[in-house]
C-alpha positions in Angstrom: -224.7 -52.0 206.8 -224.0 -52.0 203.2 -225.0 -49.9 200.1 -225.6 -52.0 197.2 -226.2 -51.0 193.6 -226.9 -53.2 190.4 -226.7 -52.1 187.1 -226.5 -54.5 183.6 -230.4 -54.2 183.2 -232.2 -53.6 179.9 -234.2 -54.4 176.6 -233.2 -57.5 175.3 -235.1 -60.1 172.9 -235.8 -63.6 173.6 -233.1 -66.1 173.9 -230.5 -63.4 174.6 -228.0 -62.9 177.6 -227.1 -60.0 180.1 -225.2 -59.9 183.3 -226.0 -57.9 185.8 -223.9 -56.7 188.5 -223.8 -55.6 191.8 -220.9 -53.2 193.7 -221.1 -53.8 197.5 -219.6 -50.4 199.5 -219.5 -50.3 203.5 -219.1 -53.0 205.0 -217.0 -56.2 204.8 -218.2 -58.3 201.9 -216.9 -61.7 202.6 -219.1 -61.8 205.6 -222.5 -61.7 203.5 -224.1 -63.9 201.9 -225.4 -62.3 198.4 -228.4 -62.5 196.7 -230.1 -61.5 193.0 -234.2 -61.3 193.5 -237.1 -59.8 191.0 -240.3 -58.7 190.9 -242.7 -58.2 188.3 -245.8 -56.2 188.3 -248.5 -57.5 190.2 -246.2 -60.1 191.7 -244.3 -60.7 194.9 -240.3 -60.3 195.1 -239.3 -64.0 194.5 -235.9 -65.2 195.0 -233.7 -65.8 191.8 -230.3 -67.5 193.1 -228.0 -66.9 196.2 -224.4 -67.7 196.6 -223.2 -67.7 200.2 -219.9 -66.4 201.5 -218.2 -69.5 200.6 -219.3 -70.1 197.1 -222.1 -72.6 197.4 -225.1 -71.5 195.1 -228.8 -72.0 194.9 -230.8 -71.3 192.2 -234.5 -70.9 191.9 -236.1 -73.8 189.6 -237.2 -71.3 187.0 -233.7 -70.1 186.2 -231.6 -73.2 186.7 -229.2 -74.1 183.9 -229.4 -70.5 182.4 -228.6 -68.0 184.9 -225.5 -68.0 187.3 -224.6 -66.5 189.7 -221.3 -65.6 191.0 -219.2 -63.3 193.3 -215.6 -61.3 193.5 -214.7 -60.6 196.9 -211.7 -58.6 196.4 -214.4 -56.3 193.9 -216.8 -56.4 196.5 -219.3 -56.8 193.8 -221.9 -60.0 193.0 -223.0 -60.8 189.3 -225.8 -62.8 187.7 -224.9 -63.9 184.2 -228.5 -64.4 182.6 -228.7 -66.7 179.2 -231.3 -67.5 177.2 -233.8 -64.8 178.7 -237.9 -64.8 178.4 -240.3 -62.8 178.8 -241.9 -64.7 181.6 -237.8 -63.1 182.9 -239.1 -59.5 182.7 -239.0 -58.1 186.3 -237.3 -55.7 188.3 -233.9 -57.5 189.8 -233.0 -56.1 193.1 -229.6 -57.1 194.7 -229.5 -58.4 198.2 -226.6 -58.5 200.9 -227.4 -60.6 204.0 -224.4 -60.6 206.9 -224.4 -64.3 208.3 -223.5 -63.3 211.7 -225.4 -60.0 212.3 -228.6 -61.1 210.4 -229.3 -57.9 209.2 -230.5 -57.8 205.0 -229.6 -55.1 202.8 -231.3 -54.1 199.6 -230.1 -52.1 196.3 -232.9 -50.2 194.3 -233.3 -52.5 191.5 -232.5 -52.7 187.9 -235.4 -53.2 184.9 -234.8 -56.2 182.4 -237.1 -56.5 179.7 -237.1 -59.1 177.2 -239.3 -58.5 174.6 -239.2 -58.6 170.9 
């Protein structure tokens, strides 16, 4: 098992950046896969882009070309560098850790971003 928490979250207007991160503690972190998801009121948790132990990345079609996501192993710690934010981006952002061998899924407890002017 691993304990994950995000921070980075905020207010922020339209069209501007943040970068959220999350610190992985626990467990070995080059055998997850990571993962940044959101939900906004009234809606379901939706994925928002995973990179996998080895780097490759998959992004959901409502983020692609402005959000990235990346990882640093030896920080044990996943980031998601978001650009060019909307509101339609407002949503809680949870952190997820999924080991590729033991299939077990490990969440974090969120962080807000608002975008709003």
């Amino acid at each position: 098992q691993v304990q994950l928490v995000e921070s980075g979250g905020g207010l922020v207007q339209p069209g501007g950046s943040l970068n959220l991160s999350c610190a992985a503690t626990g467990s070995r972190f080059d055998f997850y896969n990571m993962a940044w998801y959101r939900q906004a009121p009234g809606n379901q948790r939706e994925l928002v882009a995973r990179i996998t132990n080895r780097g490759t990345t998959h992004y959901a079609d409502s983020v692609k070309g402005r959000f990235t996501i990346s990882r640093d192993d030896a920080k044990n710690s996943a980031y998601l560098q978001m650009n060019t934010l909307k509101p339609e981006d407002t949503a809680v952002y949870y952190c997820n850790a999924a080991h590729f061998v033991l299939l077990t899924n490990d969440w974090g407890r969120g962080t807000q971003v608002t975008v709003s002017s």
